[in-house]
N, C-alpha and C positions, 0 to 999 in steps of 0.2 A: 671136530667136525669133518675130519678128513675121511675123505671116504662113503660120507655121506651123502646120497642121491636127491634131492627132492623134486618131484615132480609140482611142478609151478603151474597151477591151472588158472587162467583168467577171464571171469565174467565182464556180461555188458554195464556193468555197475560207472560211466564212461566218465564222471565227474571225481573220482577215487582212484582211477588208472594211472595218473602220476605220482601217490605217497603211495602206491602198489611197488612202482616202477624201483625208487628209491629205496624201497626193503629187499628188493630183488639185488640190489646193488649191495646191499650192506653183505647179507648172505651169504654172496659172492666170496665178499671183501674176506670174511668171518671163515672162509675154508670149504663150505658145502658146495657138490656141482648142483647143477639146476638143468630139469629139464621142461624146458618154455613150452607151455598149452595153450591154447586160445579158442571159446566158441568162435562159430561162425563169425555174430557181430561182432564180437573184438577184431578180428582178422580181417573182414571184408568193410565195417562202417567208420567213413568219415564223421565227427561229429564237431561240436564249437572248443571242446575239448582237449582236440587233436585229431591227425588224419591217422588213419588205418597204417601205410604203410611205414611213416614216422614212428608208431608203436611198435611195428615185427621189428624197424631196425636196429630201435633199440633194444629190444629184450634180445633178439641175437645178438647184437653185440655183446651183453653184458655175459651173457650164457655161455656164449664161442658154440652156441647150435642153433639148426633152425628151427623154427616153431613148430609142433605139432596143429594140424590146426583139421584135424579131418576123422570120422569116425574109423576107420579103416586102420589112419596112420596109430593112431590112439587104443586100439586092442592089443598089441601086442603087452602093451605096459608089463601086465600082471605075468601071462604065460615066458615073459624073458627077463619076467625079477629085476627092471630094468631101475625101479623106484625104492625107496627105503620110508617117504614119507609119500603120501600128495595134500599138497597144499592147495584151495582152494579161495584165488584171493583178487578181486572183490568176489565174494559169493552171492547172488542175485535173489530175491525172493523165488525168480523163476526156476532155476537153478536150486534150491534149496527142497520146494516142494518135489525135484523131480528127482531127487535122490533121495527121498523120505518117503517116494511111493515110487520107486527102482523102476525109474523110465530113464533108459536109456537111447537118447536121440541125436546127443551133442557130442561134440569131441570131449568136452569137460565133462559130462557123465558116463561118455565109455570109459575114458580116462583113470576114474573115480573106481566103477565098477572092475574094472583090470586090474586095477590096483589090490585093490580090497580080496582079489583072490587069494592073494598074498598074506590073509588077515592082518596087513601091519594098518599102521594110524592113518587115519584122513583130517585135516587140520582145516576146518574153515573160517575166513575171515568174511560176517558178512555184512554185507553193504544195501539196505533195502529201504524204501520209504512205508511199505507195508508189514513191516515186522513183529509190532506190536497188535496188527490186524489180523486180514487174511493168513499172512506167512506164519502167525505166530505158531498153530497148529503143527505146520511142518517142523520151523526150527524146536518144539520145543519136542516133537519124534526123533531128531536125530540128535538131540542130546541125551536122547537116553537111547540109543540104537551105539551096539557093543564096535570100536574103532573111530568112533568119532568123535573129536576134540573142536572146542571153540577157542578161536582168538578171542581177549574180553571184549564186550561191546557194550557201547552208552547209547540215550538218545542223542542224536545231534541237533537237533533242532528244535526241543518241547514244545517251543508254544509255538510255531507256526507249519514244522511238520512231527503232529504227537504221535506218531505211529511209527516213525523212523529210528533206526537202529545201524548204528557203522562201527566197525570192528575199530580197536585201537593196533591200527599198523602197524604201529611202535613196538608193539610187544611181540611181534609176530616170531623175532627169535626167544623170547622166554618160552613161547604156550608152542613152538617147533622144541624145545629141549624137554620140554613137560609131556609132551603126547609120542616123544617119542621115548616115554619112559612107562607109556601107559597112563599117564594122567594129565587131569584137568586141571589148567595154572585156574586161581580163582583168585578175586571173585570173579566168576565172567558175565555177568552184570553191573552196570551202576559204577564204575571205578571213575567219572569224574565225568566231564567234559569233552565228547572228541577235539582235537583241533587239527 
């Protein structure tokens, strides 16, 4: 893992920001540097979840840098080869649709698109109550759009939210050693229960 860059992009997904938090640690732990992104709402919103700047301070600490958190700061990504992966983690329905039809508006989709110039892997982990609905269009375009890898993902909730889909965090360094080999850890659907 040494050696190894990954760019760490995080959606408003804000109830999944803490076993986010935790895989970022392991990662750490595990050898890879990590370079910490955040849209807007990660960065700037208080939620019942946790406060905004309680999350920069941890992901900087665990990173030892500060957050990207700005369209601006976020282009250089790709033109200074800065990244080896970008990891995308919670990845938002909103956020998913906006990189399956290349709108670029947020730090995490310049991010993404910098990246990508790079042609190396994009790894998403996504976290959406719409997924099996509206989003499923999108996510089911950038699983087959060439660079893009899924963390696996279950329903979490069937019977009370049946459209909802959240990546299994847990895996996030299998389907990071899989995608950076060019493939897709499988199954990335259905592998049990989130918890």
């Amino acid at each position: 893992m040494n050696g190894i860059t990954i760019g760490f992009a995080m959606c408003g997904s804000f109830c999944t920001i803490a076993k986010v938090m935790t895989e970022m640690q392991k990662l750490i732990d595990m050898g890879y540097s990590i370079i910490p992104i955040m849209s807007e709402k990660v960065y700037s919103t208080d939620t019942r979840f946790g406060k905004a700047g309680d999350i920069i301070m941890q992901a900087e600490k665990i990173c030892g840098r500060k957050v990207i958190h700005t369209i601006e700061d976020a282009e250089p990504i790709g033109p200074k080869k800065m990244t080896d992966i970008m990891l995308v983690a919670p990845c938002t329905g909103n956020t998913a649709a906006k990189l399956a039809n290349a709108v670029t508006d947020t730090p995490v989709t310049m991010a993404v698109k910098s990246h990508l110039r790079q042609s190396k892997p994009v790894l998403i982990a996504i976290a959406t109550n719409d997924a099996l609905g509206a989003s499923a269009q999108n996510i089911g375009k950038l699983l087959n759009t060439r660079h893009y890898y899924f963390v696996p993902f279950s329903q979490d909730d069937p019977i009370k939210k049946p459209n909802s889909l959240v990546s299994h965090f847990n895996m996030i360094p299998f389907a990071l050693d899989y995608a950076l080999s060019g493939k897709q850890l499988q199954p990335v659907f259905g592998t049990g229960a989130v918890k």
